[in-house]
N, CA, C and O atoms as CSV, one atom per row, in Angstrom:
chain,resi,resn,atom,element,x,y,z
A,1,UNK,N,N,0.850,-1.170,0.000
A,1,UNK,CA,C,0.000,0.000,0.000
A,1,UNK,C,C,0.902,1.242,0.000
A,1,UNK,O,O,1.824,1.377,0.805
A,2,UNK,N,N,0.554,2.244,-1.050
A,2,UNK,CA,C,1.170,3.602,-1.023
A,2,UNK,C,C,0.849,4.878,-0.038
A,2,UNK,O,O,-0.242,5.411,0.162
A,3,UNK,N,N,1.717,5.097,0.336
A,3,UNK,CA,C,1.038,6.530,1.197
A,3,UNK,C,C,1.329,8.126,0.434
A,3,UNK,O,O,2.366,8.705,0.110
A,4,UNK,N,N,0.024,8.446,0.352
A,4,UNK,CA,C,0.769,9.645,0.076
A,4,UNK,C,C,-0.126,10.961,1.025
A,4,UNK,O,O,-1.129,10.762,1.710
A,5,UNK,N,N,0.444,12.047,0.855
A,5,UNK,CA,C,-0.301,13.096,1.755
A,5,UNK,C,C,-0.603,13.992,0.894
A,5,UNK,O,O,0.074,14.417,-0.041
A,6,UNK,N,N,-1.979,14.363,1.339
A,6,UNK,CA,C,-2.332,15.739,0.173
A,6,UNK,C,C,-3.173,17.076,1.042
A,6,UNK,O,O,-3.324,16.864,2.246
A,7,UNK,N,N,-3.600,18.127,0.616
A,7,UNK,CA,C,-3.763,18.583,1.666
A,7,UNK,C,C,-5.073,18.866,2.012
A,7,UNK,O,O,-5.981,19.057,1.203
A,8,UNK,N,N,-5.206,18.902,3.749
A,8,UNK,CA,C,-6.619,18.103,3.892
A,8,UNK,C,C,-7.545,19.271,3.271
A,8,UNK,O,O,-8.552,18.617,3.002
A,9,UNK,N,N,-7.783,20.401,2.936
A,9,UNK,CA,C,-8.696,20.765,2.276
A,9,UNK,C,C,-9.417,20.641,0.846
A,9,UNK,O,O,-10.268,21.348,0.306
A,10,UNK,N,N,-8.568,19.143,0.325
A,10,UNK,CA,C,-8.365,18.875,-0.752
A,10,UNK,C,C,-9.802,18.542,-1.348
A,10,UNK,O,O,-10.559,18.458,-0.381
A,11,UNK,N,N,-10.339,18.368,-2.257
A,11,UNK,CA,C,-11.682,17.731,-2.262
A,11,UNK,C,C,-11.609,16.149,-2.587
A,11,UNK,O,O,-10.702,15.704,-3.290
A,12,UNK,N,N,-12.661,15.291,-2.010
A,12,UNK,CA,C,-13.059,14.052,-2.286
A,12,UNK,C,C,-12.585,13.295,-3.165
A,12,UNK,O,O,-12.150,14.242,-3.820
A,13,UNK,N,N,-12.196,12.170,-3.933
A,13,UNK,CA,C,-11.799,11.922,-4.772
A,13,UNK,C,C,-13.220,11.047,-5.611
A,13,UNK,O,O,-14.026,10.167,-5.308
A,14,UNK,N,N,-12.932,11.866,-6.743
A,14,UNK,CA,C,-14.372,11.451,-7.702
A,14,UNK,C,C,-14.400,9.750,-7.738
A,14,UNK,O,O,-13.494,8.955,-7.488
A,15,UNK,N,N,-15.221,9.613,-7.979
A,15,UNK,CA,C,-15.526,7.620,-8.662
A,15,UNK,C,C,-15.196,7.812,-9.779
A,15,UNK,O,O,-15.723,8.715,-10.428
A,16,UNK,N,N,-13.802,6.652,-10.533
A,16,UNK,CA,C,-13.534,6.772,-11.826
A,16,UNK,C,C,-14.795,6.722,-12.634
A,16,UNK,O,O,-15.816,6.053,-12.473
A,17,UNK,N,N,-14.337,7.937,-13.891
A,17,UNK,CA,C,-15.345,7.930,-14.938
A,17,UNK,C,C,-15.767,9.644,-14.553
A,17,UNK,O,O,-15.696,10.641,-15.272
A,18,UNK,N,N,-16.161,9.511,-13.312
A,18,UNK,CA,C,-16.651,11.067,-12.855
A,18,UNK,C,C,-16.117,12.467,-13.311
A,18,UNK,O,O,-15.567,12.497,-12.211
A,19,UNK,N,N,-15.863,13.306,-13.718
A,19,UNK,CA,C,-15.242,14.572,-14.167
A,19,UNK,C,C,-14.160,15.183,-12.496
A,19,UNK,O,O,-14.366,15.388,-11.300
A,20,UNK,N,N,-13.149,15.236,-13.374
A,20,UNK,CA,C,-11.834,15.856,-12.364
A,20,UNK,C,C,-12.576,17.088,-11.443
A,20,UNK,O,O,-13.138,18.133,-11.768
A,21,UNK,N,N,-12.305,16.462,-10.176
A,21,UNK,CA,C,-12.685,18.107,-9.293
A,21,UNK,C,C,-11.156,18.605,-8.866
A,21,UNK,O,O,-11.168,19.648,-8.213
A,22,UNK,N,N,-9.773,18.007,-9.137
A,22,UNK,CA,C,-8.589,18.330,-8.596
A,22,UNK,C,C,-8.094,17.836,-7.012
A,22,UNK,O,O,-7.334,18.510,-6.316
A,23,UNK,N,N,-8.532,16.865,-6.708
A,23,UNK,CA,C,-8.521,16.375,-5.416
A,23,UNK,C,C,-6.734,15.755,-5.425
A,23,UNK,O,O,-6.266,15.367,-4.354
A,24,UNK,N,N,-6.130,15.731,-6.312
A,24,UNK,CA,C,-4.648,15.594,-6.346
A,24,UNK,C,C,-4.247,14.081,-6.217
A,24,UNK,O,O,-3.095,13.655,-6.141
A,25,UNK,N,N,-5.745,13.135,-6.204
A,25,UNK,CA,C,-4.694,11.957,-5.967
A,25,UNK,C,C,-4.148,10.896,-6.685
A,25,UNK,O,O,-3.576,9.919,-6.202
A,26,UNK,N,N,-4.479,11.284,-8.603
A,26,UNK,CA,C,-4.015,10.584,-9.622
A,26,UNK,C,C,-2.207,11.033,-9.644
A,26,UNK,O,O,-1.293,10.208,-9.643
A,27,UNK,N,N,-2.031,12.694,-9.664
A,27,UNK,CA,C,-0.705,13.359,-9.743
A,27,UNK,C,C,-0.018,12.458,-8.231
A,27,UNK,O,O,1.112,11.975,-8.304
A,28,UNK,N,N,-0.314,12.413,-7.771
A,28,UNK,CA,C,0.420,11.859,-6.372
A,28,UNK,C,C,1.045,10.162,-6.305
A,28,UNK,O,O,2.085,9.546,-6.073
A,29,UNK,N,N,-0.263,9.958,-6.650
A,29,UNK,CA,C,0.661,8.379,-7.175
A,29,UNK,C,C,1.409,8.006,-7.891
A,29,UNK,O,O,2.222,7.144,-7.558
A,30,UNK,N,N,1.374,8.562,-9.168
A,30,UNK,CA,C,1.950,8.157,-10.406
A,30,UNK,C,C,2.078,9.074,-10.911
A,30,UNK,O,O,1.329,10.005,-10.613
A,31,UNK,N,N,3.261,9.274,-12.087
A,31,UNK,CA,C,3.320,10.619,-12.836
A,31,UNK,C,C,2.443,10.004,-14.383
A,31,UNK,O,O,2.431,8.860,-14.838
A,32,UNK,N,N,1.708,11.378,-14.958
A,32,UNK,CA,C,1.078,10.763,-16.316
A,32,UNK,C,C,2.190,11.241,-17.453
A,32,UNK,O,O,3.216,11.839,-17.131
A,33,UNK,N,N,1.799,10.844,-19.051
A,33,UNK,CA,C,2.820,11.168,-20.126
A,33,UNK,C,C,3.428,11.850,-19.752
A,33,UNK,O,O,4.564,11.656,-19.321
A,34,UNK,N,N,2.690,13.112,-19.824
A,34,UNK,CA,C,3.503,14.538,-19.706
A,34,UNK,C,C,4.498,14.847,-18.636
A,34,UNK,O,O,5.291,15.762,-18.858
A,35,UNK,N,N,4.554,14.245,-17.580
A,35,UNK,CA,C,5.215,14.328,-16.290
A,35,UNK,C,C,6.484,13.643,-17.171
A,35,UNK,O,O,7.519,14.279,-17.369
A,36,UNK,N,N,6.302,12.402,-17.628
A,36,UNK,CA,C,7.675,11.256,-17.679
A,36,UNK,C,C,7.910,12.249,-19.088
A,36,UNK,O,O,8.839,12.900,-18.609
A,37,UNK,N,N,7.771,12.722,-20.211
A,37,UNK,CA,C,8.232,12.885,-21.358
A,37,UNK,C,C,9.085,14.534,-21.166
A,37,UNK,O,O,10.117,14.749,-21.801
A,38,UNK,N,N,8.447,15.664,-20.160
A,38,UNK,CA,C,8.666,16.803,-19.909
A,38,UNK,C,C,9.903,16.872,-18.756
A,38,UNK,O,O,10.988,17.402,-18.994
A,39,UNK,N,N,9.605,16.344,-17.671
A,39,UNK,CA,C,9.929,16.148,-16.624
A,39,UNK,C,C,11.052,15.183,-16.020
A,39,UNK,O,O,11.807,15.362,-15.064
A,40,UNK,N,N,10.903,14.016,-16.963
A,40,UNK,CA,C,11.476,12.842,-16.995
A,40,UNK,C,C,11.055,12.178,-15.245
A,40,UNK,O,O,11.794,11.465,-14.566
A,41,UNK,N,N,9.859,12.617,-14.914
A,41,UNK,CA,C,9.571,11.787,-13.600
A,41,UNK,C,C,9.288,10.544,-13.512
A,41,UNK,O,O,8.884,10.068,-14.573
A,42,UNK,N,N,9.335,9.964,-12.801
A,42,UNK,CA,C,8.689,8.438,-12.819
A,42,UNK,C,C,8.189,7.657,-11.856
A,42,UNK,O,O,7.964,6.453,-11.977
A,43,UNK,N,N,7.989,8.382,-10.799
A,43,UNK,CA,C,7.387,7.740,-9.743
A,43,UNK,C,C,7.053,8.986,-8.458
A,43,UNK,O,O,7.671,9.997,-8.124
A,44,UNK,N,N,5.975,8.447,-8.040
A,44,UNK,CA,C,5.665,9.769,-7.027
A,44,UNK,C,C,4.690,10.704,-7.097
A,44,UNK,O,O,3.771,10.801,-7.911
A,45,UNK,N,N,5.014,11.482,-6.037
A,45,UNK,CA,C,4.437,12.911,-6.023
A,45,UNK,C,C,4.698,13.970,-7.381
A,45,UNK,O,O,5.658,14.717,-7.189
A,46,UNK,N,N,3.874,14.192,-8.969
A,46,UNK,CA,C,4.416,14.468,-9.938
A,46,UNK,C,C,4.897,16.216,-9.347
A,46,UNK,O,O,4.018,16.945,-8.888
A,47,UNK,N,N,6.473,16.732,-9.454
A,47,UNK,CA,C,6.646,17.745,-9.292
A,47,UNK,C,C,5.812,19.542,-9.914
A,47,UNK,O,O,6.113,20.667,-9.514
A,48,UNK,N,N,4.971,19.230,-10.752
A,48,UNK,CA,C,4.187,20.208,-10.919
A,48,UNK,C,C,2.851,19.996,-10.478
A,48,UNK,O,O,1.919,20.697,-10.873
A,49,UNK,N,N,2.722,19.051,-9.670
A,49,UNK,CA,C,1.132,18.921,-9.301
A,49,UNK,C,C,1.211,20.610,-7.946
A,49,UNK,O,O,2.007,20.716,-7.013
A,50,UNK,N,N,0.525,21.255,-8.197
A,50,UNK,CA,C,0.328,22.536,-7.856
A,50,UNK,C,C,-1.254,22.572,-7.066
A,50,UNK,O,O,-2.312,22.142,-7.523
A,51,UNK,N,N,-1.017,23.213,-5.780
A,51,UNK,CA,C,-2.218,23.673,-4.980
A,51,UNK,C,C,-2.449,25.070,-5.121
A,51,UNK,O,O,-1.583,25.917,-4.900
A,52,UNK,N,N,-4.105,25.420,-5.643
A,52,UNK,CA,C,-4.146,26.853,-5.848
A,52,UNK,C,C,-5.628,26.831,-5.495
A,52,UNK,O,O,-6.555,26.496,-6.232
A,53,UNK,N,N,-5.690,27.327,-3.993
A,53,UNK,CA,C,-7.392,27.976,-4.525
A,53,UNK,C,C,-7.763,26.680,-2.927
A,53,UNK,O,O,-7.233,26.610,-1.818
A,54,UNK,N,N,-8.910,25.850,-3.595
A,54,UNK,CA,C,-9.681,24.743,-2.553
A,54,UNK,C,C,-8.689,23.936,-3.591
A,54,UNK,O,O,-9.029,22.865,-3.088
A,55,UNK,N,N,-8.025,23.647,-4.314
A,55,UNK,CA,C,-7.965,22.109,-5.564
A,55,UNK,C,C,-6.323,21.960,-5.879
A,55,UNK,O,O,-5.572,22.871,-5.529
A,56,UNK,N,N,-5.899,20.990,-6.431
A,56,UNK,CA,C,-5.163,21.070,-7.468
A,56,UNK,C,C,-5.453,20.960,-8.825
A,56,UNK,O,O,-6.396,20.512,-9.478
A,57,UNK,N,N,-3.863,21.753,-9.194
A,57,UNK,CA,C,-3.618,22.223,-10.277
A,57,UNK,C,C,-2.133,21.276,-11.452
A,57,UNK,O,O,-1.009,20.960,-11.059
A,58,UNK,N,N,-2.586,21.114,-12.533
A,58,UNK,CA,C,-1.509,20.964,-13.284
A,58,UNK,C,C,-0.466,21.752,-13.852
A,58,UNK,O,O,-0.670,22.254,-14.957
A,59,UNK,N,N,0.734,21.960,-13.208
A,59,UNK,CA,C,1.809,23.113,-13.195
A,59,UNK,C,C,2.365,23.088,-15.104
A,59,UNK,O,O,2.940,23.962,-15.753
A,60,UNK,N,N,1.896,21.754,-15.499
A,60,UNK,CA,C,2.318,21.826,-16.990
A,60,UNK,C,C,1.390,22.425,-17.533
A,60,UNK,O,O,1.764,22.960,-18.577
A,61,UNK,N,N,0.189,22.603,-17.265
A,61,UNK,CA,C,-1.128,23.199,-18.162
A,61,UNK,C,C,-1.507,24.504,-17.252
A,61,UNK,O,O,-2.274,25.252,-17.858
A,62,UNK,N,N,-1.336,24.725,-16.612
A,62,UNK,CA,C,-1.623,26.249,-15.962
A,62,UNK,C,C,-0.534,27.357,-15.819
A,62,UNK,O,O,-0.858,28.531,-15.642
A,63,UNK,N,N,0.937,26.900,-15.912
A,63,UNK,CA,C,1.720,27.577,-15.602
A,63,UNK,C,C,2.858,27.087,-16.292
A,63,UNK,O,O,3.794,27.117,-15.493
A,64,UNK,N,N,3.305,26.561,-17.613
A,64,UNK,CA,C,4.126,25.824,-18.419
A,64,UNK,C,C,5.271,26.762,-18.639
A,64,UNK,O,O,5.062,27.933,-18.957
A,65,UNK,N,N,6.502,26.271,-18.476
A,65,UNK,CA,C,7.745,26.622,-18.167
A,65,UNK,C,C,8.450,25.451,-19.004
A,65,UNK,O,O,7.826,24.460,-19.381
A,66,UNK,N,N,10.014,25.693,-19.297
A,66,UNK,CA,C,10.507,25.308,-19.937
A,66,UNK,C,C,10.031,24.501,-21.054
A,66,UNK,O,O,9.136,25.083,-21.667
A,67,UNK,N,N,10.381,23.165,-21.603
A,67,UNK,CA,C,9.789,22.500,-23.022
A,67,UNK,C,C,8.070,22.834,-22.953
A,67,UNK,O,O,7.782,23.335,-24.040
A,68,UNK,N,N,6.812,22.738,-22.056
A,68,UNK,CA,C,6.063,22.813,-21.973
A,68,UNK,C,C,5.165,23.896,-22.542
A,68,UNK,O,O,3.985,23.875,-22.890
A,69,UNK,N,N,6.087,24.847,-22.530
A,69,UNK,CA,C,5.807,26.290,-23.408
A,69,UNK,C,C,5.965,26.289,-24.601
A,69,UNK,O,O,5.643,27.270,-25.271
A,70,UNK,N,N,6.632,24.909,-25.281
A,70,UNK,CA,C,6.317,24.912,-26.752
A,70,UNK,C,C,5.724,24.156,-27.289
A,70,UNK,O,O,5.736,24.231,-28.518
A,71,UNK,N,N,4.971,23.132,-26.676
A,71,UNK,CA,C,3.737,22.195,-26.697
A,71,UNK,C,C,2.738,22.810,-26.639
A,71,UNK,O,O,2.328,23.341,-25.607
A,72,UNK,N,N,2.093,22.849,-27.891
A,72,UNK,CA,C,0.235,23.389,-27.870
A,72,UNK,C,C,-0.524,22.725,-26.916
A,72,UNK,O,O,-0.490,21.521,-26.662
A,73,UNK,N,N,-1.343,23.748,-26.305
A,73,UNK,CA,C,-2.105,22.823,-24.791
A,73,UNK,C,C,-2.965,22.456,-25.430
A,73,UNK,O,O,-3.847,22.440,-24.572
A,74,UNK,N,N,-3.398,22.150,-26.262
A,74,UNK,CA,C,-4.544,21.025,-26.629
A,74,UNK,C,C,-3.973,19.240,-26.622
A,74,UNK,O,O,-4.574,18.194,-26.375
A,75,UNK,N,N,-2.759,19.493,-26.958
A,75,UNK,CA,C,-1.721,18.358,-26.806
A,75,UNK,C,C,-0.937,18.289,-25.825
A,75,UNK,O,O,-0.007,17.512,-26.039
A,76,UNK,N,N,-0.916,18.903,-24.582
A,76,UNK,CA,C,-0.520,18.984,-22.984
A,76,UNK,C,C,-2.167,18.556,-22.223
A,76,UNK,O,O,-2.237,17.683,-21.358
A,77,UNK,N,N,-3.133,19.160,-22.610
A,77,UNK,CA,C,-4.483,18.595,-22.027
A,77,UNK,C,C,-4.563,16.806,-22.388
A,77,UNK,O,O,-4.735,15.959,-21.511
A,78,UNK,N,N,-4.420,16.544,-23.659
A,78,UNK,CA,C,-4.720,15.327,-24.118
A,78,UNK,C,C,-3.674,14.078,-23.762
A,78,UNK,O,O,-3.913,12.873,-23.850
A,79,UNK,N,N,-2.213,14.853,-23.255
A,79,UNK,CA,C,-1.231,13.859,-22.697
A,79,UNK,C,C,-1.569,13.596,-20.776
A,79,UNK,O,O,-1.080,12.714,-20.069
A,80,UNK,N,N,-2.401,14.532,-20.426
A,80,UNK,CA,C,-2.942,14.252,-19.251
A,80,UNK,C,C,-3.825,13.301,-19.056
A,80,UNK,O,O,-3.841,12.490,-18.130
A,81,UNK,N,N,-4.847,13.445,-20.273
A,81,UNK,CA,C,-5.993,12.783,-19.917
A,81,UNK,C,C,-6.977,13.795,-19.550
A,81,UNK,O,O,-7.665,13.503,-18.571
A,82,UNK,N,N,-7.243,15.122,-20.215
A,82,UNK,CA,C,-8.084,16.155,-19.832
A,82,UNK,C,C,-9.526,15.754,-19.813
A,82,UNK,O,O,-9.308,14.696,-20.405
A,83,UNK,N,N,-10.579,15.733,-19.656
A,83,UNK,CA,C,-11.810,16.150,-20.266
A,83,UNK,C,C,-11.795,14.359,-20.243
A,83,UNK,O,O,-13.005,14.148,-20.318
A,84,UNK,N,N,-11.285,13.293,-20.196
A,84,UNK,CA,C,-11.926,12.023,-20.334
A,84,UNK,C,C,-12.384,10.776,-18.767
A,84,UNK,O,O,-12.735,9.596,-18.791
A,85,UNK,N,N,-12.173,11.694,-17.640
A,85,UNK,CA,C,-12.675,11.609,-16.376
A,85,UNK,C,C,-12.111,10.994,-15.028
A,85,UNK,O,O,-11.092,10.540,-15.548
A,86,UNK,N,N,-12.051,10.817,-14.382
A,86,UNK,CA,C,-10.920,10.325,-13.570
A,86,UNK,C,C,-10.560,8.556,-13.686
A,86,UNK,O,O,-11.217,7.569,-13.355
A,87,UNK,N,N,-9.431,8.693,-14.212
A,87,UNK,CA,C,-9.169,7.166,-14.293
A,87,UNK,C,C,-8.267,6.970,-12.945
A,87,UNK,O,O,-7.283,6.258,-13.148
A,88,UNK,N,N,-8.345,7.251,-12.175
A,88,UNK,CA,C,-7.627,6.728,-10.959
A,88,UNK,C,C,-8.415,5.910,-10.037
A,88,UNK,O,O,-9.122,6.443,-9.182
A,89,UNK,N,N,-8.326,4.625,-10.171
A,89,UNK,CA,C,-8.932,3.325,-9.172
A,89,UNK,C,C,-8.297,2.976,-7.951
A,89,UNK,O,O,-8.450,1.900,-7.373
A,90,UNK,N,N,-7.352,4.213,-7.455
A,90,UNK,CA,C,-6.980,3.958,-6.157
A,90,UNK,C,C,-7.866,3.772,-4.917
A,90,UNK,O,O,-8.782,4.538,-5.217
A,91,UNK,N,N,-8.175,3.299,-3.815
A,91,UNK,CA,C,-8.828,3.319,-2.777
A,91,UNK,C,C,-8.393,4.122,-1.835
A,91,UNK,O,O,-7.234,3.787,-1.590
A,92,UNK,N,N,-8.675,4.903,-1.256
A,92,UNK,CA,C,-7.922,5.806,0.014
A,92,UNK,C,C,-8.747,5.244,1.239
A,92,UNK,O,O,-9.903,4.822,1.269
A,93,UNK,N,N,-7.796,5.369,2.246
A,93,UNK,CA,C,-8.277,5.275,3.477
A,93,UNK,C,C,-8.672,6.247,4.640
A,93,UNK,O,O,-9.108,5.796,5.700
């Protein structure tokens, strides 16, 4: 079992399929494309997963810095997994 910490004002984590509310806990487990191809991450807490507001945020699609700034965000949304609903089947405790 993985632990990770997020912060408690975080919101709920949707039932896969459900639409992203930013509850942070897909970025926390695992890094997605864009993390490993930009970033070269590969495990973990993904270093641009960003808290702003009640939610998280994707630091590659809200605030893109280095290679990320020359990737059209329609193709930074679609290496996330934007708009196609939460695929994270983790269980939290």
């Amino acid at each position: 079992m993985k632990e990770i910490r997020l912060n408690a004002a975080a919101p709920e984590k949707p039932a896969p399929g459900a639409p992203c509310n930013g509850c942070g806990v897909c970025c926390a487990l695992s890094p997605c494309p864009l993390s490993r191809f930009l970033l070269g991450h590969r495990q973990g807490v993904c270093p641009a997963l960003s808290w702003q507001g009640a939610r998280y945020w994707c630091g590659l699609i809200e605030a893109p810095r280095g290679g990320a700034r020359f990737l059209p965000r329609a193709l930074r949304l679609r290496w996330i997994g934007a708009g196609l609903g939460c695929d994270c089947d983790a269980e939290l405790l």
